[in-house]
BAVEX-244415 format. One line per field, with one value per residue (C-alpha): residue in three letters; x, y, z. Coordinates in nm, 2 decimals, padded with zeros to 4 digits. Example, Ala and Ser with C-alpha at 12.3 -4.5 7.8 and 13.67 -1.06 7.14 Angstrom:
# residues 2
aa <- (ALA_SER)
xx <- (01.23_01.37)
yy <- (-00.45_-00.11)
zz <- (00.78_00.71)
# end
This chain:
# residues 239
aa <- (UNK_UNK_UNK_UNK_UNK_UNK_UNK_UNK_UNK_UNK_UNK_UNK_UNK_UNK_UNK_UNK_UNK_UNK_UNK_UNK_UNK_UNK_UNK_UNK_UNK_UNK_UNK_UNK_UNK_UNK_UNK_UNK_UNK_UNK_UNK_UNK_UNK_UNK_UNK_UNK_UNK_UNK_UNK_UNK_UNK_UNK_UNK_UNK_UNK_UNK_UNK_UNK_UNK_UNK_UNK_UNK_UNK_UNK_UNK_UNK_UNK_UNK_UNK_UNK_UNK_UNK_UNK_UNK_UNK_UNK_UNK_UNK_UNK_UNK_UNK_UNK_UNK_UNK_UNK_UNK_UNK_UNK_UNK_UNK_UNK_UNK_UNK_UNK_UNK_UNK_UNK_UNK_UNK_UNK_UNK_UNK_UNK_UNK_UNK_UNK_UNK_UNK_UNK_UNK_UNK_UNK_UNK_UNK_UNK_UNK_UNK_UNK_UNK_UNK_UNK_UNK_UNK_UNK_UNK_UNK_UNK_UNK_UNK_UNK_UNK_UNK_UNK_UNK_UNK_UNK_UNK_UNK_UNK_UNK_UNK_UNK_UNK_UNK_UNK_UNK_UNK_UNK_UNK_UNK_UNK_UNK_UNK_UNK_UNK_UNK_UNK_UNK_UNK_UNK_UNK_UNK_UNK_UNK_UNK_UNK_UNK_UNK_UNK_UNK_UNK_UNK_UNK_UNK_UNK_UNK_UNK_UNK_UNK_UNK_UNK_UNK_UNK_UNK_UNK_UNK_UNK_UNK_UNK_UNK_UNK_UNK_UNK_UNK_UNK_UNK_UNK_UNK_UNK_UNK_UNK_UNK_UNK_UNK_UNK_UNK_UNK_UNK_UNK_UNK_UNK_UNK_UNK_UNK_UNK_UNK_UNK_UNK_UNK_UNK_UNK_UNK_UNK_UNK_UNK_UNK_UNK_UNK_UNK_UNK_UNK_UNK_UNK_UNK_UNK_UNK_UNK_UNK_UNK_UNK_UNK_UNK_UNK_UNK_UNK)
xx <- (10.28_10.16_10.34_10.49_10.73_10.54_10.43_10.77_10.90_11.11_11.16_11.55_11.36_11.12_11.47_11.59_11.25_11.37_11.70_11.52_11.21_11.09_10.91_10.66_10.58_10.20_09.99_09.74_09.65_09.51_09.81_09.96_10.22_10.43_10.24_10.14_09.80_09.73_09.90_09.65_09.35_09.43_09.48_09.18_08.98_09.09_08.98_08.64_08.56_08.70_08.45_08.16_08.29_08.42_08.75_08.95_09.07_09.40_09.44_09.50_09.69_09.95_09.90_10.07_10.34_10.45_10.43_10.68_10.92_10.92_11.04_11.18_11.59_11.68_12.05_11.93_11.63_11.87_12.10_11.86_11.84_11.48_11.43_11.03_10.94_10.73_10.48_10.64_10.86_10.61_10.55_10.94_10.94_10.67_10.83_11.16_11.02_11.05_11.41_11.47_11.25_10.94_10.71_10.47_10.47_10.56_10.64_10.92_11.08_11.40_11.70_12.02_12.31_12.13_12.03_11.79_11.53_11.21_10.87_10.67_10.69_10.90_11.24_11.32_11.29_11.45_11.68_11.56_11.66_11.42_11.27_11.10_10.74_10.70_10.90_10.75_10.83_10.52_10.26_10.21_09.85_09.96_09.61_09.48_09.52_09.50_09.59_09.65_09.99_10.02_10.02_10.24_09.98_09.94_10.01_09.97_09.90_09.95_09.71_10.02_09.88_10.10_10.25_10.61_10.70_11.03_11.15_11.50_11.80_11.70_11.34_11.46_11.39_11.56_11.40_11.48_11.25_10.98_10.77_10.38_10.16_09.80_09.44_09.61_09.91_10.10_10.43_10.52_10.85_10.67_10.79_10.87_10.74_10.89_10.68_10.88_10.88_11.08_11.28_11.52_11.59_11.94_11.97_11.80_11.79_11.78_11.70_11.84_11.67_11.28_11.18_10.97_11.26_11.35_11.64_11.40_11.25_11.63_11.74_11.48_11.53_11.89_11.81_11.58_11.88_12.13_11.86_11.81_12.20_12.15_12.34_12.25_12.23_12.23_12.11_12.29_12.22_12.58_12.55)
yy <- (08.80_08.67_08.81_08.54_08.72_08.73_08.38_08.29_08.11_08.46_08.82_08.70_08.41_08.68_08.92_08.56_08.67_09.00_08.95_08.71_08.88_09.27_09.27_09.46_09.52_09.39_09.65_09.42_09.44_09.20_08.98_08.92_08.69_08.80_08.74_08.41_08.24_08.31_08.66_08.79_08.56_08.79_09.09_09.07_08.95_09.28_09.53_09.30_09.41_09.77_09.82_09.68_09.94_09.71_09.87_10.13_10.08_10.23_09.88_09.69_09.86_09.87_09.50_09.48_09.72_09.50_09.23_09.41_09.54_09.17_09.03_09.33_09.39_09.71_09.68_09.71_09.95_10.16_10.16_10.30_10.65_10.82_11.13_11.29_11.46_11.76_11.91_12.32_12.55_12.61_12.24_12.25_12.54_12.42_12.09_12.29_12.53_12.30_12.29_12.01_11.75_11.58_11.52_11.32_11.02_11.07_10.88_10.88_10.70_10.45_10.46_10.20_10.27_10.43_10.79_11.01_11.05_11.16_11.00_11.28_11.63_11.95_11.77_11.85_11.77_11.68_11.40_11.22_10.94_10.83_10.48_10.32_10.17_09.96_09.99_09.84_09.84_09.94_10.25_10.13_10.33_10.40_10.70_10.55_10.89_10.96_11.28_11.59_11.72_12.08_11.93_11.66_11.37_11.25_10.87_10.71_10.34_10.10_09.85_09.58_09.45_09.53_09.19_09.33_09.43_09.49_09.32_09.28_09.30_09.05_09.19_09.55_09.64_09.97_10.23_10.05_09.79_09.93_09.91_09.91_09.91_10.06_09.98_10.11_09.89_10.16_10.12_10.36_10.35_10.32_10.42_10.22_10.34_10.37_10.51_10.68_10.81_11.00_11.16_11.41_11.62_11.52_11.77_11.94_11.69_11.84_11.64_11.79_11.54_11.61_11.82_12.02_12.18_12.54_12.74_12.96_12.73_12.54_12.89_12.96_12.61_12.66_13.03_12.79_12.55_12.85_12.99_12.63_12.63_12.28_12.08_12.03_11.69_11.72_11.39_11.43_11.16_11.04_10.97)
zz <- (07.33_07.69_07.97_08.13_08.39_08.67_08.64_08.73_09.03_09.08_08.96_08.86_08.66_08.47_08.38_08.14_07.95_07.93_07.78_07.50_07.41_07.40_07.77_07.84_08.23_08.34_08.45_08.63_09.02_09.27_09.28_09.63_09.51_09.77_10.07_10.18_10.15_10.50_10.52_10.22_10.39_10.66_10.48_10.29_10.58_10.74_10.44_10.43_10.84_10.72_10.43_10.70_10.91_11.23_11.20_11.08_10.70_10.84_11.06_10.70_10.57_10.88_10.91_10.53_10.62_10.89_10.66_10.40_10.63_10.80_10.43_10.32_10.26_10.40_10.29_09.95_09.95_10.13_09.89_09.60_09.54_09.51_09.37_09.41_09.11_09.17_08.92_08.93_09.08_09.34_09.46_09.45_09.70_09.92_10.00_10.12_10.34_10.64_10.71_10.45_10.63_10.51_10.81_10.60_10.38_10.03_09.70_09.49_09.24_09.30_09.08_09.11_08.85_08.63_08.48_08.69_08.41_08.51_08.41_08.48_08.57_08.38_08.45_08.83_09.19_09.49_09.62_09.94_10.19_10.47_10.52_10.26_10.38_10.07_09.67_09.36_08.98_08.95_09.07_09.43_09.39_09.71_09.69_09.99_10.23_10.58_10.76_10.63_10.46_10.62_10.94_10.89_10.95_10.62_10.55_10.21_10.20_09.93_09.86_09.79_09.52_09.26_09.06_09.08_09.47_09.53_09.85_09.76_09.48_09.29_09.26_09.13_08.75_08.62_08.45_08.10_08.17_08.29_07.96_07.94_07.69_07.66_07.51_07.13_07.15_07.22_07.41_07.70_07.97_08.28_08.66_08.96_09.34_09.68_09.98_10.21_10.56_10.75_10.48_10.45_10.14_10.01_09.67_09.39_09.07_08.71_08.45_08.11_07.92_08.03_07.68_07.91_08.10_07.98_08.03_08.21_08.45_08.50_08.60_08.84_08.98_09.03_09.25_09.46_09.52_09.58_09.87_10.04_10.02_09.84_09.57_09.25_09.05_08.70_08.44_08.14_07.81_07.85_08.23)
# end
C-alpha cells in the first residue's frame, strides 16, 4: 500500500489513515514540508556555499534551528517526557558524573501518555528535561557533529529533513505508530527523536519489558541510582 500520510494537508489529516488502514511510517528524507519554499531555498542555498567552502556548515544548520524554534510549540514539546537510552552500565555512569547536567547536546526519545519502552539499548537510561532544539517521529539523523563531548562543546545538528517534524500536538505520533518497514517486507516499531540542550537528568528509567534486561544488570542499575541519590522509573506491560 502507498503511504499517503504525509501527503496530507496535515499530520492530524494522516492519523484518519491510521485509524483505517495498518500504517506504516515513511522512512524517506529530503522532504522540507515544513519549511517554506523560500526558507528551504535559503536553507539549501546555505549548505550549497557550505560544501563550496564559503561558510561554515555550522551557519545552516543554526539558520534551521531558528526556523523550528520560530514555528515550534514549546507548551507542548515541554510537556513530553524524553528519556536517552544508553548502550551499558558504563555509558549510564558516564553521563552522571557531572552533577546531573548535560553540558552538551544530546538525543532522546519523547513519550506523551504512554509506556516508556525502549527501542534500543538493554532496557535502561535516564530521564531528562532541557530545551528541545528540534523533535521528530522519525530519526532526526541528527550525526552532523561539532565539538567535542568531554568538554562540553559538542552540538548535533539535524538536517530537518525528515517527512514527520514534530512542531506541535497535533504533529506527535506515539510509540504505537511508529511502524517501518524494510527492503524484506518486514515490519519493525520504529522511534521518534528530540535533540536537546541544556538538560538536566530528572531519574533513572527501567524498562522491564526490554528482553535484554537481566536481573543482574537491573541490580547494578538500581546501585547506580541509589549513589546519584536518584529515583527510579520503572515501565511495566500494564502501565
Amino acid at each position: 500500500m502507498e503511504n499517503s500520510l504525509f501527503k496530507k494537508n496535515s499530520i492530524q489529516e494522516g492519523k484518519e489513515v491510521i485509524k483505517d488502514s495498518k500504517f506504516l511510517l515513511s522512512k524517506e528524507y529530503k522532504n522540507f514540508g515544513w519549511l517554506s519554499e523560500k526558507e528551504k531555498s535559503d536553507y539549501l542555498d546555505l549548505q550549497e556555499k557550505a560544501q563550496k567552502g564559503d561558510i561554515q556548515r555550522e551557519v545552516a544548520y543554526e539558520y534551521l534551528r531558528s526556523l523550528y524554534k520560530n514555528k515550534a510549540d514549546f507548551n507542548f514539546l515541554n510537556s513530553v517526557d524524553k528519556i536517552h537510552w544508553v548502550f551499558n552500565l558504563d555509558s549510564l555512569e558516564s553521563i552522571l558524573k557531572n552533577n546531573l547536567k548535560i553540558e552538551y547536546d544530546i538525543s532522546a526519545e519523547g513519550y506523551k501518555d504512554e509506556p516508556y519502552v525502549s527501542s534500543w539499548g538493554n532496557g535502561f537510561g535516564v530521564k531528562i528535561k532541557g530545551d528541545t532544539l528540534m523533535a521528530s517521529n522519525q530519526d532526526l539523523r541528527s550525526d552532523n557533529r561539532f565539538g567535542k563531548k568531554e568538554d562540553g562543546t559538542l552540538k548535533k545538528y539535524s538536517y530537518g529533513d525528515s517527512t514527520s517534524m514534530v512542531l506541535k500536538e497535533e504533529d506527535f505520533l506515539k510509540h504505537s505508530d511508529l511502524k517501518w518497514k524494510d527492503y524484506k517486507g518486514d515490519t519493525h516499531r520504529g522511534h521518534n527523536e528530540f535533540l536537546l540542550d541544556n538538560a538536566e537528568i530528572e531519574a533513572i528509567v527501567i524498562d522491564i519489558t526490554n528482553p535484554k534486561l537481566t536481573k543482574e544488570v537491573e541490580e547494578k542499575v538500581l546501585s547506580i541510582a541509589s549513589q546519584f541519590n536518584l529515583k527510579v522509573i520503572y515501565n511495566s506491560i500494564d502501565e
